[in-house]
Backbone as numpy.savetxt, mean C-alpha at the origin, in Angstrom:
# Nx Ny Nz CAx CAy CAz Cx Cy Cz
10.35 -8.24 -15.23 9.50 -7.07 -15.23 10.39 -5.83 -15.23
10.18 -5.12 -16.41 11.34 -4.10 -16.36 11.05 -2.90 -16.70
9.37 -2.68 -17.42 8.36 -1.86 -17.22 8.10 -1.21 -15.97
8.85 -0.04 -15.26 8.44 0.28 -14.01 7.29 0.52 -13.41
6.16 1.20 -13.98 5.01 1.19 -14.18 4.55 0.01 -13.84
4.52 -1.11 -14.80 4.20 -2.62 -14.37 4.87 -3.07 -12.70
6.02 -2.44 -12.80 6.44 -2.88 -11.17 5.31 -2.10 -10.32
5.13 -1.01 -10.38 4.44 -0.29 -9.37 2.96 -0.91 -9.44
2.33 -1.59 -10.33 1.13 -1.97 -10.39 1.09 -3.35 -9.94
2.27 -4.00 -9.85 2.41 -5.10 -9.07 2.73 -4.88 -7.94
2.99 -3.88 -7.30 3.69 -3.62 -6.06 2.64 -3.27 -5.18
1.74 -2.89 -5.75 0.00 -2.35 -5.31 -0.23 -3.82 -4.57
-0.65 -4.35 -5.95 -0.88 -5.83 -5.19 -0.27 -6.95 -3.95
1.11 -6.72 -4.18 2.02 -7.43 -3.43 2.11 -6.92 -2.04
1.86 -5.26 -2.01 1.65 -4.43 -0.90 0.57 -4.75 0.37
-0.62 -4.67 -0.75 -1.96 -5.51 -0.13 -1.81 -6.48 0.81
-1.47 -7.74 -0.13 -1.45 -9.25 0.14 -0.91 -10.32 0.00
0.42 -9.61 0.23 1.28 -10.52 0.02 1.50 -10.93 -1.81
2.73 -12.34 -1.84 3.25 -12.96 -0.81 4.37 -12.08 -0.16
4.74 -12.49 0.99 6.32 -11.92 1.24 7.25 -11.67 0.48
7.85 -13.14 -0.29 8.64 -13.17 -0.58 9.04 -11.80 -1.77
7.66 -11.75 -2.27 8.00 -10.48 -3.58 8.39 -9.47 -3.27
8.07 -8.99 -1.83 8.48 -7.46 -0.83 10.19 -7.35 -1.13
10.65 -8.62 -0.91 12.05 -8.56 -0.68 12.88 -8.65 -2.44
12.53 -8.76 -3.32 12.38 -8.45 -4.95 11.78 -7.72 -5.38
11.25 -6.86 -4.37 11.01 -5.33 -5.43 10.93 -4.11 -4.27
11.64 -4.12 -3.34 12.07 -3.63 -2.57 13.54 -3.71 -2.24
13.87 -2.27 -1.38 14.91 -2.47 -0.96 14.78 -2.19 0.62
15.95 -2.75 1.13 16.00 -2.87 2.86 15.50 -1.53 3.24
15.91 -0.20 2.64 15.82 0.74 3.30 14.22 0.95 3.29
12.89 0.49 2.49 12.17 1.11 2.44 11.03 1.63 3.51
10.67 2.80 2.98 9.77 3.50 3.78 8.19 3.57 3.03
7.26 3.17 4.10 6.08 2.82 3.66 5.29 4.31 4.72
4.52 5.47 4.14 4.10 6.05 4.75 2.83 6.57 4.53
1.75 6.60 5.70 0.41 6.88 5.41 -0.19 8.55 5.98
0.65 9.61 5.69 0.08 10.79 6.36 -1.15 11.22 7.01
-2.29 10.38 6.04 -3.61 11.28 6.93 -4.06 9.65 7.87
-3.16 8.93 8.19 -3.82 7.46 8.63 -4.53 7.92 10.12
-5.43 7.77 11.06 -5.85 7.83 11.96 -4.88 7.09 12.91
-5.30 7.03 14.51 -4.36 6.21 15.06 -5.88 4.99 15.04
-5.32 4.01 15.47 -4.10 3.00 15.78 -3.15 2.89 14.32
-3.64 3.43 13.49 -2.87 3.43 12.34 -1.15 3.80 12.02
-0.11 2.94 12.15 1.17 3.86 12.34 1.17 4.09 10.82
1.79 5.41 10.97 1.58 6.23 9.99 3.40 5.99 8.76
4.08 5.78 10.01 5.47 5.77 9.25 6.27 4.28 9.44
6.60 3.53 8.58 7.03 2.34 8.46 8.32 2.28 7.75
9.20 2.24 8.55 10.63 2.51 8.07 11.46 1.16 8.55
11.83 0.52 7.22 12.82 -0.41 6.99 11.78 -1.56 6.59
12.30 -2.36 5.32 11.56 -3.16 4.92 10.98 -4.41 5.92
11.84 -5.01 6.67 11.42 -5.58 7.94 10.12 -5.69 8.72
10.56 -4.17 9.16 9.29 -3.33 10.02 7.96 -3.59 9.44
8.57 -2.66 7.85 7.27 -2.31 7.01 6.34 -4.04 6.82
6.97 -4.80 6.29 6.76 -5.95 6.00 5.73 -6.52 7.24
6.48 -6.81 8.25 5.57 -7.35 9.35 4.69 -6.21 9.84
4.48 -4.93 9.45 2.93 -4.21 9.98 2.34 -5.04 9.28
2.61 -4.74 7.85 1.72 -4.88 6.81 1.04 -6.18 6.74
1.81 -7.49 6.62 1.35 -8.63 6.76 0.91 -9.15 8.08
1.02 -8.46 8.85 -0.45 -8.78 10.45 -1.41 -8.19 9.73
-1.52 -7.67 8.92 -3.52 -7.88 8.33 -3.51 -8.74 7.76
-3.20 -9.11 6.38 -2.99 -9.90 5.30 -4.36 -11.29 5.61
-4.05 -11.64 6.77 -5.27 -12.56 6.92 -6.22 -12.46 7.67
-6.35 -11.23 8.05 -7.81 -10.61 7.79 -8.51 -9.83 6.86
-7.74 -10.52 5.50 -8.75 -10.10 4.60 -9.18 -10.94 3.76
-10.43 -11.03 3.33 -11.01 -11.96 2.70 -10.96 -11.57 1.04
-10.84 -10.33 1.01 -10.72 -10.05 -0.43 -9.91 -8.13 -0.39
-9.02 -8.31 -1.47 -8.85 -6.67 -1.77 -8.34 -6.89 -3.19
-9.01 -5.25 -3.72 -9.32 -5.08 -4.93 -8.43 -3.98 -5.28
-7.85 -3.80 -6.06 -7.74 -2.21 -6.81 -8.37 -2.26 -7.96
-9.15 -0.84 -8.32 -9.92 -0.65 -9.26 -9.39 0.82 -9.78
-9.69 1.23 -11.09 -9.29 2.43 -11.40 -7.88 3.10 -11.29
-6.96 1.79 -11.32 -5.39 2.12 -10.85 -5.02 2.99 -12.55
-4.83 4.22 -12.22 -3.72 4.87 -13.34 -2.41 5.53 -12.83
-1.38 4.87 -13.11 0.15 5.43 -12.65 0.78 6.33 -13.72
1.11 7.30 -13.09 1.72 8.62 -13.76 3.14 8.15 -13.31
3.93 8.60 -14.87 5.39 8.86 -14.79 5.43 10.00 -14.74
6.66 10.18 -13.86 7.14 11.94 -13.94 8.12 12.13 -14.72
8.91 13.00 -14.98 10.06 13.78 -15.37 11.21 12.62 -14.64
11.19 12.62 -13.17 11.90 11.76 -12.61 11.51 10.31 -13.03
12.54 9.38 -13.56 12.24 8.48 -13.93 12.07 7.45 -12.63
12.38 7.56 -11.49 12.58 7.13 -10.55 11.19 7.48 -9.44
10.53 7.98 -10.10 9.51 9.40 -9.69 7.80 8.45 -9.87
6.60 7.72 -9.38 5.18 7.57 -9.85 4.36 8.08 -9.32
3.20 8.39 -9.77 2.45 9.05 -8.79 0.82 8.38 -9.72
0.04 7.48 -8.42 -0.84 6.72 -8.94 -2.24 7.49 -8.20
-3.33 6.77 -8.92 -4.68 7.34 -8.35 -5.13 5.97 -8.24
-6.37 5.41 -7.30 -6.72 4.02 -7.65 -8.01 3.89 -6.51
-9.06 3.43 -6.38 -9.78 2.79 -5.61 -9.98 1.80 -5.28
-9.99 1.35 -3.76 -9.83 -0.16 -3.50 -11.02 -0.67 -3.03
-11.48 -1.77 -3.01 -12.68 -2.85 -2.35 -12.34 -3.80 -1.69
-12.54 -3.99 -0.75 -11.55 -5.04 0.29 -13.19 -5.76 1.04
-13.01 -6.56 1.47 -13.54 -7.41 2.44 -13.30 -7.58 3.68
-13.12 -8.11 5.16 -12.65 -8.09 6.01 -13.37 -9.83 6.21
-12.49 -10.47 6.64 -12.91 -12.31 6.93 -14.46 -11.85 8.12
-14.52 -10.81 8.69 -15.54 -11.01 9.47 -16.67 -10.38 8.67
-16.41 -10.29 7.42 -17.63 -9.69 6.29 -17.87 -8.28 5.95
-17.02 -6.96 6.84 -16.84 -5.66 6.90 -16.29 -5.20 5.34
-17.06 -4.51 4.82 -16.57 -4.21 2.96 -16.28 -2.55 3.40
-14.95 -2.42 2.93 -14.08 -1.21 3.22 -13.85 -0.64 1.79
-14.16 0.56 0.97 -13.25 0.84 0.02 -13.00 2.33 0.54
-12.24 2.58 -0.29 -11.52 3.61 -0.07 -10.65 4.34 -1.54
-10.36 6.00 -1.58 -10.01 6.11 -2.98 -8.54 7.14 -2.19
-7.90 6.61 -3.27 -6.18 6.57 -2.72 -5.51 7.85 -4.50
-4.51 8.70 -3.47 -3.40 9.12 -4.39 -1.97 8.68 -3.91
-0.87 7.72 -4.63 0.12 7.17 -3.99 0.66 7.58 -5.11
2.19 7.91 -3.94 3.68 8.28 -4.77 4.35 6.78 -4.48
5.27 6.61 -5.43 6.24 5.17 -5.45 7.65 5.80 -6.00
8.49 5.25 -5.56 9.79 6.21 -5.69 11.16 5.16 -5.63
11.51 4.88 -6.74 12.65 4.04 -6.56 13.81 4.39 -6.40
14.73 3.38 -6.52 16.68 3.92 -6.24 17.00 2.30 -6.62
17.81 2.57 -7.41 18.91 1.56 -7.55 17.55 0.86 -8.35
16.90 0.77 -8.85 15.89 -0.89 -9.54 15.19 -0.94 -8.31
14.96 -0.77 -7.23 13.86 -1.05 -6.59 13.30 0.17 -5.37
11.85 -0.48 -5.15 11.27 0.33 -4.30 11.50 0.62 -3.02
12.12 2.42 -2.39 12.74 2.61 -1.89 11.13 3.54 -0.60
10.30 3.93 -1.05 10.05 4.76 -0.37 8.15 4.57 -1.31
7.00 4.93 -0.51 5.75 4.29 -0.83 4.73 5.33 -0.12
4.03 6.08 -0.82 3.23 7.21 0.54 1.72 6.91 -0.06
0.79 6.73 0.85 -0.69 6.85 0.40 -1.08 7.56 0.99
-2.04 8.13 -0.06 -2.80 9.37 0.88 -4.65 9.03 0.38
-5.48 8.67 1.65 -6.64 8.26 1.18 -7.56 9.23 2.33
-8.96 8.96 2.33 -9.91 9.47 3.15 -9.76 8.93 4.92
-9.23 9.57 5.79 -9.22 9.12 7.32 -10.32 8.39 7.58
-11.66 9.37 7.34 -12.60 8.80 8.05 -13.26 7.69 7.78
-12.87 7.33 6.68 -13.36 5.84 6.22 -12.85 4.82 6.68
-10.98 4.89 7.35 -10.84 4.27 8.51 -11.29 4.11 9.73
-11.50 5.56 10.17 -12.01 5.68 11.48 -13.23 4.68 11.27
-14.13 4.93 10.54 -15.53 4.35 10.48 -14.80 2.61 10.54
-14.41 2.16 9.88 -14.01 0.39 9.97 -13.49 0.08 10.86
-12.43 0.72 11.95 -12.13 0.49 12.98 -13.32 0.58 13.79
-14.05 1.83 14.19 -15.29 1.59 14.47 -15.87 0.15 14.56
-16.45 0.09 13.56 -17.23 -1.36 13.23 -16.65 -2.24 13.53
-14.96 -2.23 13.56 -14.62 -3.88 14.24 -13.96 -3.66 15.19
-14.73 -2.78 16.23 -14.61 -2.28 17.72 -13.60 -1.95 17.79
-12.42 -1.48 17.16 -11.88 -0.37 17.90 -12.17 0.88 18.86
């Protein structure tokens, strides 16, 4: 895969739900996974692939389904540079249907993904935490 674009649209996915192993092939150690408007319990900054990796995959099986829909990735000037729009549909194993509509930057170094920011609606978290009693 050498289409960066195609990496970043796989990286959506792999981000989601795994598997692991792909985190560590299209990532690099240093990366930073960051969610600015995330609510709490939400950590907002996930620094080092490690870290990032094990937040991320303590959900992974609580979900019964996730979707991206409407994914279009912009190249910049910086070739190293994406900047995507996309809406997601997710499930939760206890039957909770979450979507949410996302603008994400993806930012490589060296061939792989170094750095990952989403920026989506808070309160549509707040509300699902809600519902599964937070």
């Amino acid at each position: 895969m050498t289409d960066r674009k195609q990496i970043v649209r796989r990286w959506l996915d792999v981000g989601a739900l795994g598997p692991a192993e792909e985190w560590h092939e299209l990532c690099s150690s240093d990366l930073a996974i960051r969610f600015p408007y995330a609510p709490p319990p939400v950590q907002r900054d996930l620094v080092g692939l490690d870290t990032a990796l094990a937040t991320c995959s303590a959900h992974w099986n609580n979900m019964a389904k996730f979707e991206w829909h409407d994914v279009v990735i912009h190249a910049t000037d910086d070739p190293d540079l994406f900047f995507s729009t996309a809406r997601s549909e997710t499930m939760t194993v206890g039957g909770y249907a979450y979507s949410n509509n996302y603008v994400l930057m993806t930012r490589f170094r060296d061939g792989k993904i170094v750095e990952h920011i989403e920026w989506f609606d808070p309160m549509l978290v707040v509300e699902m935490i809600k519902s599964l009693g937070g």
